[in-house]
PyMOL CGO cylinders between C-alpha atoms (Angstrom):
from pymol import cmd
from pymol.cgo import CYLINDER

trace = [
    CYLINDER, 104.41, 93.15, 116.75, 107.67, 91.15, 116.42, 0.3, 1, 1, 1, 1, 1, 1,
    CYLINDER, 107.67, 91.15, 116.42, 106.20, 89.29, 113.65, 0.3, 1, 1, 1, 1, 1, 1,
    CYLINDER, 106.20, 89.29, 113.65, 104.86, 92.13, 111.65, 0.3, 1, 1, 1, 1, 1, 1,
    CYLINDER, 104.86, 92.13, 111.65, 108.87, 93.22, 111.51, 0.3, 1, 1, 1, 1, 1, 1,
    CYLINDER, 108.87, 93.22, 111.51, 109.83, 89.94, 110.26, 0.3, 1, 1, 1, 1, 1, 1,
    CYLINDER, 109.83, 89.94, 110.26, 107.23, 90.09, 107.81, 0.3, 1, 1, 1, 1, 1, 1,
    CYLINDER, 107.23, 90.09, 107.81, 108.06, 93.51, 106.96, 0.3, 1, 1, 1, 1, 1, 1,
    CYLINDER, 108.06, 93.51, 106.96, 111.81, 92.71, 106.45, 0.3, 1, 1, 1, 1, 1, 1,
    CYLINDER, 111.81, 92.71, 106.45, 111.04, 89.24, 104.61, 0.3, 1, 1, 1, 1, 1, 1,
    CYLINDER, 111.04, 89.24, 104.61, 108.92, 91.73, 101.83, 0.3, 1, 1, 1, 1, 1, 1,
    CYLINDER, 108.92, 91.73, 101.83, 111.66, 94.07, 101.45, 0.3, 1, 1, 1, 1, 1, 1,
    CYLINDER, 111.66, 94.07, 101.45, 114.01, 90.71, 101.04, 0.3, 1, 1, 1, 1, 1, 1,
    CYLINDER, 114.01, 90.71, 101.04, 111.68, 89.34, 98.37, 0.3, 1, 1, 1, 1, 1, 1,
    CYLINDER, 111.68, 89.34, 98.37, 111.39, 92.96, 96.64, 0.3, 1, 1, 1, 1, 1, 1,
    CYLINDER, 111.39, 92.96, 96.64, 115.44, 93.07, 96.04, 0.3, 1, 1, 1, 1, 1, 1,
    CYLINDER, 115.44, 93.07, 96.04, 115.90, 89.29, 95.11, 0.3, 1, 1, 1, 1, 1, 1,
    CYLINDER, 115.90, 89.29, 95.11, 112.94, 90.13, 92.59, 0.3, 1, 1, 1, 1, 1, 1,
    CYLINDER, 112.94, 90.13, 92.59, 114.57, 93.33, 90.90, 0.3, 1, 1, 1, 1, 1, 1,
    CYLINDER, 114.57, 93.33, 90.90, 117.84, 91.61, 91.03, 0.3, 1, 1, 1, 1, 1, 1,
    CYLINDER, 117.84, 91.61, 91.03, 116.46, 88.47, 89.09, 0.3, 1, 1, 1, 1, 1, 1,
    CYLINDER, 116.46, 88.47, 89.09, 115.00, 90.74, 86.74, 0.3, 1, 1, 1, 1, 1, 1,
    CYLINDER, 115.00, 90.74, 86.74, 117.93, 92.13, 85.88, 0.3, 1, 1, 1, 1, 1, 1,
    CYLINDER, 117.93, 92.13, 85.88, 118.82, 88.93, 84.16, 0.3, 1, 1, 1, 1, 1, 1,
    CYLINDER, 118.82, 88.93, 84.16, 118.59, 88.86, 80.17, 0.3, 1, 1, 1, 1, 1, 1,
    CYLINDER, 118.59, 88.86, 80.17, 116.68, 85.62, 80.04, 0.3, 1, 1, 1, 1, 1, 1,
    CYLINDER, 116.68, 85.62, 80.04, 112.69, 86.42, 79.53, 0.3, 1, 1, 1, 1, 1, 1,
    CYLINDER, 112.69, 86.42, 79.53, 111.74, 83.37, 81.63, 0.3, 1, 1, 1, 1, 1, 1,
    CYLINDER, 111.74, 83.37, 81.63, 113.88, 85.46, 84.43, 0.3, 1, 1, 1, 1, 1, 1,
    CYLINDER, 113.88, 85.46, 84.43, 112.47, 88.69, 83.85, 0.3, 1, 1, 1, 1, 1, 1,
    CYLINDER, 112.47, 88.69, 83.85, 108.69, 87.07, 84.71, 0.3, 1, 1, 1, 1, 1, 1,
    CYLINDER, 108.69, 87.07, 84.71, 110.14, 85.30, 87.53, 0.3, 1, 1, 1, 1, 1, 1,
    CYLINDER, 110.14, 85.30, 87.53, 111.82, 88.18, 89.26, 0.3, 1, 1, 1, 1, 1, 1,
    CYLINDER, 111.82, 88.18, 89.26, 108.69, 90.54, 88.64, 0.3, 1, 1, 1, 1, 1, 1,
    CYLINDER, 108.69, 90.54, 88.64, 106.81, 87.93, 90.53, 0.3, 1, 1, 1, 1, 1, 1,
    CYLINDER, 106.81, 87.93, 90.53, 109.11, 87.64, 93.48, 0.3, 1, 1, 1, 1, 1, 1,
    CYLINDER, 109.11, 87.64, 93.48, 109.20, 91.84, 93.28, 0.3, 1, 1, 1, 1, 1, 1,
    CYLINDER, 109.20, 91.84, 93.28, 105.48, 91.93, 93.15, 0.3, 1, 1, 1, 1, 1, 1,
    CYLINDER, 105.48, 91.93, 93.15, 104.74, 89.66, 95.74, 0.3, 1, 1, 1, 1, 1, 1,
    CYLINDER, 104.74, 89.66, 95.74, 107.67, 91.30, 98.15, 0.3, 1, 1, 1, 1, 1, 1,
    CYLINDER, 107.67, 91.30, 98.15, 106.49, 94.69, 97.64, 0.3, 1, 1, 1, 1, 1, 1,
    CYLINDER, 106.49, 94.69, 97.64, 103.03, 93.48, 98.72, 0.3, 1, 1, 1, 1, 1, 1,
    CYLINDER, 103.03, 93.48, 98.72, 103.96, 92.20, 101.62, 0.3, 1, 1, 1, 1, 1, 1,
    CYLINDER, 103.96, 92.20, 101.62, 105.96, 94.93, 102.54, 0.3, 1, 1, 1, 1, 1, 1,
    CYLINDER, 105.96, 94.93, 102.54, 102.97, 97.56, 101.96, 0.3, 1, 1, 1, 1, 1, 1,
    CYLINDER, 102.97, 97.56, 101.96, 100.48, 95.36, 103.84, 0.3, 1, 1, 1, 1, 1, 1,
    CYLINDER, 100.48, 95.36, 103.84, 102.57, 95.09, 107.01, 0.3, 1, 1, 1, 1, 1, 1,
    CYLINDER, 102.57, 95.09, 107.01, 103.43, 98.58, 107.14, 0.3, 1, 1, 1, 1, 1, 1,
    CYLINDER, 103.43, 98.58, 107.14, 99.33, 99.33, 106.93, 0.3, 1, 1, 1, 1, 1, 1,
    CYLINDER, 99.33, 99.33, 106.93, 98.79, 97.22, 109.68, 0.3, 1, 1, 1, 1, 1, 1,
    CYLINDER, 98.79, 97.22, 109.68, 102.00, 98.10, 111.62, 0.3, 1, 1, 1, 1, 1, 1,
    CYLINDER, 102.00, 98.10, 111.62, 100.66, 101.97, 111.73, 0.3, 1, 1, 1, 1, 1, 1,
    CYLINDER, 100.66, 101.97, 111.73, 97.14, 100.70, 112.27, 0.3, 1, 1, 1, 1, 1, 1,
    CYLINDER, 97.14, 100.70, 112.27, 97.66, 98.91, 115.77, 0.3, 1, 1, 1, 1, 1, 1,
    CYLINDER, 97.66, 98.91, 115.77, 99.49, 101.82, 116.93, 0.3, 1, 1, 1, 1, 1, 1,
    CYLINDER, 99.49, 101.82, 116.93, 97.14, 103.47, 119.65, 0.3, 1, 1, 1, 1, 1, 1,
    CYLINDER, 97.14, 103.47, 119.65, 97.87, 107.02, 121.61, 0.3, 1, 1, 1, 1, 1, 1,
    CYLINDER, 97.87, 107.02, 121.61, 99.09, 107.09, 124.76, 0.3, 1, 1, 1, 1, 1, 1,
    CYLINDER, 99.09, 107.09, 124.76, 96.14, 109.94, 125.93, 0.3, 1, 1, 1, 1, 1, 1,
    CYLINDER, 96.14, 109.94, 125.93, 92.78, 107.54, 126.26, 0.3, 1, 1, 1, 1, 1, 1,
]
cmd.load_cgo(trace, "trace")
């Protein structure tokens, strides 16, 4: 579990150092920072699915 969060807060790192980098005028930038974004944001999304997925109810 502790390593889902620090997954989970590396992707949301990567997703802000990509739309910051994009923000720079320089087209060779722009591609880069998408990347980074792309690849944070995926990240991010996959760890929450699995971080809701191993949650089990206290009832059985």
């Amino acid at each position: 579990m502790r390593i889902s969060i620090i997954l989970l807060f590396l992707g949301v790192t990567l997703l802000m150092t990509g739309i910051y980098i994009s923000s720079l005028l320089t087209t060779h930038w722009v591609v880069i920072g998408t990347f980074i974004a792309i690849l944070g944001g995926g990240l991010m999304g996959i760890n929450a699915h699995f971080l809701a997925a191993t949650k089990r109810s206290s009832n059985q």
